[in-house]
N, C-alpha and C positions, 0 to 999 in steps of 0.2 A: 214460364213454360220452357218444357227439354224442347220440344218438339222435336224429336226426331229429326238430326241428323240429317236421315232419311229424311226429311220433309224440307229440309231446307238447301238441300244440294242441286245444283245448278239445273231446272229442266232440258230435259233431253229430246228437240221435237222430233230426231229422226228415230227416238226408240221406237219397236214394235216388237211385238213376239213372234210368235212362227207363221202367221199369216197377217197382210196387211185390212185386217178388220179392225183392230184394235192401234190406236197411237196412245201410245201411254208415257206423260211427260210428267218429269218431278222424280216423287220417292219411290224405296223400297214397298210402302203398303201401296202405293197406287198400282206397282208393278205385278202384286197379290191379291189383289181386286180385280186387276185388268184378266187373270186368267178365270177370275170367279165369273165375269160377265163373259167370258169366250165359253164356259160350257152352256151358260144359259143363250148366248148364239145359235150354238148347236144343238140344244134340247127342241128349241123353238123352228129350227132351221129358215134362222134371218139372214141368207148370205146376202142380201143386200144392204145389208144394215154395218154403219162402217161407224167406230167410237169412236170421240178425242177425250183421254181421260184427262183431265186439266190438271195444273197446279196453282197456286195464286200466293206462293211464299213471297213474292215481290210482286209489283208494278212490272219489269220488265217480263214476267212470269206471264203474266196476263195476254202482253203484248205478241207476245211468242205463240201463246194459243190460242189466240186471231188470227195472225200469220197462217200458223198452221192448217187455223178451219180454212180458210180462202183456198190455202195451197191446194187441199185434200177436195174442194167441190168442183177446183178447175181439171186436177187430173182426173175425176171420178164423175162428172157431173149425172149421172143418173141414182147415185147409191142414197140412203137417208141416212143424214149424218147427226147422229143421235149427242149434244155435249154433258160432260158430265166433270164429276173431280171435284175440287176446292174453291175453281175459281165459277164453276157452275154452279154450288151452292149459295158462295159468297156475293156474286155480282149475276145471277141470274138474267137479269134485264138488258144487260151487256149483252147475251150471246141469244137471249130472244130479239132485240133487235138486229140481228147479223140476217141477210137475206138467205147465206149460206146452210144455213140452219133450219134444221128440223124439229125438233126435239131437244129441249134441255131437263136434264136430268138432276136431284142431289144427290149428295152422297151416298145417301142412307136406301134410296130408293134406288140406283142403279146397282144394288144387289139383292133385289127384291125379287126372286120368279115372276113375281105380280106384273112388275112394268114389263116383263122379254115374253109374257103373253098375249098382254096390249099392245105392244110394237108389232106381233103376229096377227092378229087380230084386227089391226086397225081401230081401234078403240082406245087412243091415247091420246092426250091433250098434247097442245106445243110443252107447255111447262108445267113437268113437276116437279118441283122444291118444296118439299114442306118444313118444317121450324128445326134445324137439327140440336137445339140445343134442349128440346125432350124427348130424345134420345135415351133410353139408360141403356140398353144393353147390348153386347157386340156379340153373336153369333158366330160359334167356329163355320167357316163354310170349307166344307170337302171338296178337293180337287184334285185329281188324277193327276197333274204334269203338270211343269212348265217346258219353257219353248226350248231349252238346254237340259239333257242328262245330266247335268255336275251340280249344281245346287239349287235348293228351292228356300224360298221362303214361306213361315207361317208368323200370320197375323195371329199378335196373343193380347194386345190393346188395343183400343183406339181413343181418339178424342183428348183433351189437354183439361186441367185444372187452373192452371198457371196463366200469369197474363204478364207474358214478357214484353214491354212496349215497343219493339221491333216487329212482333210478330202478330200477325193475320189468322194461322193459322188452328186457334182454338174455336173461329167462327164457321168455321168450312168443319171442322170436323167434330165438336160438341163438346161434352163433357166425358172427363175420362171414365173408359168401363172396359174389364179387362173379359176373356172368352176364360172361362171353366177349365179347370187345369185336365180334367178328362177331354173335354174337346180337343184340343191342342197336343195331348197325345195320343187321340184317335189319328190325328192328321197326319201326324208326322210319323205313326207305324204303317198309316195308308201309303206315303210318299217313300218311305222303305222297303218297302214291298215291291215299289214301283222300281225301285234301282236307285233310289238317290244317296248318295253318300254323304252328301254335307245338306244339312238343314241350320236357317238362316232364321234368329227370331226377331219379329219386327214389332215395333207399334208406332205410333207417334210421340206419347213420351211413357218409355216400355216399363223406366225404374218407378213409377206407378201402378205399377201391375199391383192386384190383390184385394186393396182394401174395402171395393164394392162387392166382391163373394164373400157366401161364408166362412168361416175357420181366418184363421191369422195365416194368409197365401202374401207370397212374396216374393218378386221374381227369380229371388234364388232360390226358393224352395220350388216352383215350379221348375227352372232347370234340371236342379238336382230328381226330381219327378222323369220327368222325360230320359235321362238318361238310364235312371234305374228301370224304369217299362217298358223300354224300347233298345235293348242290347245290342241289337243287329246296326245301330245307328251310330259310323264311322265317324263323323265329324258332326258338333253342335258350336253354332257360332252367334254372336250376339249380333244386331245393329246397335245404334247409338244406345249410348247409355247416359245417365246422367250423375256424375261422381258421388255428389252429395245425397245421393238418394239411395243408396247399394247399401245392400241387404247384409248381414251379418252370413248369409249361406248363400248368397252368392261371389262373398270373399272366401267362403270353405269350397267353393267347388272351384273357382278361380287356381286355389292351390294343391288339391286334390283329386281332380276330374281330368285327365290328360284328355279324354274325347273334346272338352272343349278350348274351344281355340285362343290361343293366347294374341289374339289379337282385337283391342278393345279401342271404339270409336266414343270420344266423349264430346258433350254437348258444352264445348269448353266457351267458346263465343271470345274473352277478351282477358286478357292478364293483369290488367288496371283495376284494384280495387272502386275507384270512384264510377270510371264504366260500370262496372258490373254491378255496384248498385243503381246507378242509369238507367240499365239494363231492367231491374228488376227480376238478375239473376237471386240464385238461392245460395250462391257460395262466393266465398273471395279466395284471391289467388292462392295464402295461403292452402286453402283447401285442397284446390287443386291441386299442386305442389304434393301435398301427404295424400293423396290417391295414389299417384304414381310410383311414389314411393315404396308405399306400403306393397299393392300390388305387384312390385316388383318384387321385394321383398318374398313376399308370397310365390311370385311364379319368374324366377330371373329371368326365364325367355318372352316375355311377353313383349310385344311392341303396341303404342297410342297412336291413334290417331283423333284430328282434333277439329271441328268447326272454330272459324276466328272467325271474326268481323274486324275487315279494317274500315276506317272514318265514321266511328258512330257518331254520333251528334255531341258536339262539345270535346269530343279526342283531340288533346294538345299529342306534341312533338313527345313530351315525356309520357304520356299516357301509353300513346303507341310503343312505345322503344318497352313499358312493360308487358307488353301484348307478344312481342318480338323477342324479348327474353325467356318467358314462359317457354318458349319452344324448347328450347336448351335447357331449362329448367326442368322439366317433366320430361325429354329426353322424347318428344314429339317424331314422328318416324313419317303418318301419310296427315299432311294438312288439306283441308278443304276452307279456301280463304274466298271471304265474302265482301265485296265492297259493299260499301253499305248502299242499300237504296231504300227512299223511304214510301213507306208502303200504306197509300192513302186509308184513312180509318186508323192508324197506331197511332201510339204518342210520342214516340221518336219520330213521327214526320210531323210533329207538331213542336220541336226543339231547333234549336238554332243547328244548322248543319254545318258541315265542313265543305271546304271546297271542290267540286268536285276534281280537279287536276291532284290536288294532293292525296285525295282517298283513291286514286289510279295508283296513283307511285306510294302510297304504302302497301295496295295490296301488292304489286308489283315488289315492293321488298320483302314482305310476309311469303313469295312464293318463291322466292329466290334461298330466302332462309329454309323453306320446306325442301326445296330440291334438293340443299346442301346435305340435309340431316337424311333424305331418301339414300342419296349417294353413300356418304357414311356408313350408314346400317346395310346397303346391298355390299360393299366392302369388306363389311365384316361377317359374311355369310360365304364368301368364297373359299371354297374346298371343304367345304361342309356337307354333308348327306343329310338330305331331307326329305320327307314325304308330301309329295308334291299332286293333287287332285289337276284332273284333266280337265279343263272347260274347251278347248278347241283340240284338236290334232295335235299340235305342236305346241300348245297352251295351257300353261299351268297354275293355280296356288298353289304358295306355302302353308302352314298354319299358321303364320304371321302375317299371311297376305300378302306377303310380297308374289307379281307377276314372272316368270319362268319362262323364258322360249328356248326351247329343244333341239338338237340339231338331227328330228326324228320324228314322228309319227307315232301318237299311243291312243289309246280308244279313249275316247271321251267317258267322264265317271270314274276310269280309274283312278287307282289312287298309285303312282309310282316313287320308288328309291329311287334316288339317283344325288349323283355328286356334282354340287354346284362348281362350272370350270371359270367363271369370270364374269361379270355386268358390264352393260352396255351406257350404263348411268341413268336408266330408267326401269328395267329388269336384270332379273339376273340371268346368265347364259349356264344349261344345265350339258353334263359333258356326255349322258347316256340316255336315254328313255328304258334302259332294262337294268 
């Protein structure tokens, strides 16, 4: 399994969007989901109705959106707190026995109109979870906004094929089925219209896209789609991807498409041949290694970013140090490093583990090596002019992702020139806003 990046990046339990009805902890699609169930909030007008969209990529994962429900019924104690998410599909019985709790929800059904009529209505069980793994199809769902002007995301898969022994997350969200390449470009000339300048595509593992529609669809030819029928659309940027699964037209628009961003997240997990068959990944280092290459080749400015896992189960001292070199090897720019935890139900918590003090101090070295290489590459962006998209007042992207603070004020959404004056060693410091 890719799973998405997106699905495996550290839950966030104070995310929320623009009002606190919604906690939405974990990925980009949970993040695109969470505004699918805030219009059906407001169709139904549930304002007492308060979500925790879960995640369940770890055991600590879980743990957090326990926390969380508790926290949310002591500050709120009159609202009904309806759960839902991954770790709501996966461990249902977990968050029906919480007293805290209302309502638990799957995944498939907390985007359902059907259930935010029963929640109005009073005509809704404690628990609905039904089998998500007969699932086939994923429906574009239209929506107006998100909680920021600067970028939005659209859901164009969901669900996993793949059964990487780390991961959980093919159980929470089915089997893979990707949304209608028309769907996906209604949504994103809907959210252009709305003023958004960069669109974000997501799924759980996205480089799957296609082969459940008709016609030979591929997520590059859907890119290449969306760009060509939606002109007015400034910036098109990917979430994770997975190397070994990239499309032959998604390497032609990689080097041909300037709206999209040359900034690519890969579903890299570990640099050691023997991990990564461990893993029940689908590539070996070399592979990875000739992605980034080639890629570069294709687009010199592009910058990686990379999922690692330090202390999988059976990581010797030379295993890690290849995991650790890959960085510099592919020329790695934003790391997202994962100590490993092992996540009950997988078959890497069913392998000999590492100790836990040394899978600290290897991530702890794996983030050390990423800051270095962060550093590096904001270095070498100084006195440079770039087009930098507004997410706060003073807050910007680049097209490589790198973060920007202003010594100024610009409207959020826009998109501003300006010439990079120096970094701070964790952004870069921009010398005008006009």
């Amino acid at each position: 399994m890719t799973s998405a990046a997106a699905s495996r990046r550290p839950p966030e339990p104070n995310a929320t969007a623009d009002d606190n009805r919604i906690i939405t902890l974990g990925c980009r699609l949970n993040a695109y989901e969470s505004e699918v169930m805030r219009a059906h909030l407001d169709s139904n007008e549930l304002d007492n109705v308060r979500i925790v969209n879960t995640c369940a990529v770890t055991a600590e994962a879980v743990r957090q959106a326990r926390q969380t429900i508790r926290r949310l019924r002591r500050e709120q104690p009159d609202a009904r707190i309806v759960v839902t998410g991954c770790a709501a599909q996966i461990e249902p019985d977990t968050f029906n026995r919480m007293a805290e709790v209302d309502h638990v929800v799957g995944n498939a059904e907390k985007l359902d109109a059907r259930t935010f009529q029963g929640l109005a209505t009073g005509e809704f069980e404690r628990v609905r979870v039904n089998d998500i793994m007969s699932v086939r199809e994923t429906a574009g769902q239209l929506i107006d906004g998100f909680a920021t002007r600067s970028r939005a995301y659209v859901q164009v898969q969901n669900g996993c094929d793949h059964r990487c022994t780390f991961c959980i997350i093919p159980y929470g969200r089915g089997p893979s089925r990707s949304v209608p390449a028309g769907e996906v470009v209604a949504q994103i000339r809907r959210l252009v219209e709305q003023g958004y300048a960069e669109i974000v595509l997501t799924g759980v593992d996205m480089t799957s896209y296609g082969p459940d529609l008709p016609g030979n669809q591929t997520l590059g030819g859907l890119v290449r789609q969306v760009l060509r029928h939606v002109p007015d659309l400034k910036r098109l940027r990917l979430s994770s991807i997975d190397q070994v699964e990239i499309d032959a037209d998604l390497l032609t628009a990689i080097a041909d498409e300037p709206r999209l961003m040359p900034h690519l997240h890969l579903s890299m997990q570990a640099g050691a041949d023997l991990t990564l068959k461990r893993m029940k990944r689908r590539h070996l280092r070399a592979d990875a290694i000739h992605f980034c290459q080639e890629a570069r080749r294709l687009r010199p400015d592009v910058t990686f970013g990379a999922d690692l896992i330090a202390g999988f189960p059976t990581e010797t001292e030379a295993m890690f140090q290849d995991t650790l070199d890959i960085v510099d090897a592919c020329e790695l720019t934003y790391l997202h490093v994962f100590p490993f935890s092992p996540r009950p139900g997988t078959p890497a918590a069913r392998m000999p583990q590492v100790a836990p003090t040394t899978i600290k101090h290897r991530a702890a070295r794996l983030r050390a090596k990423g800051d270095a290489r962060l550093q590096q590459f904001l270095a070498e962006q100084v006195g440079r002019e770039v087009d930098v998209l507004m997410e706060r007042p003073n807050i910007g992207r680049t097209p490589q992702f790198a973060e920007v603070r202003f010594n100024g004020p610009a409207a959020t959404g826009t998109i501003i020139r300006t010439k990079i004056a120096g970094t701070d060693g964790r952004r870069l410091l921009a010398e005008t806003t006009s």
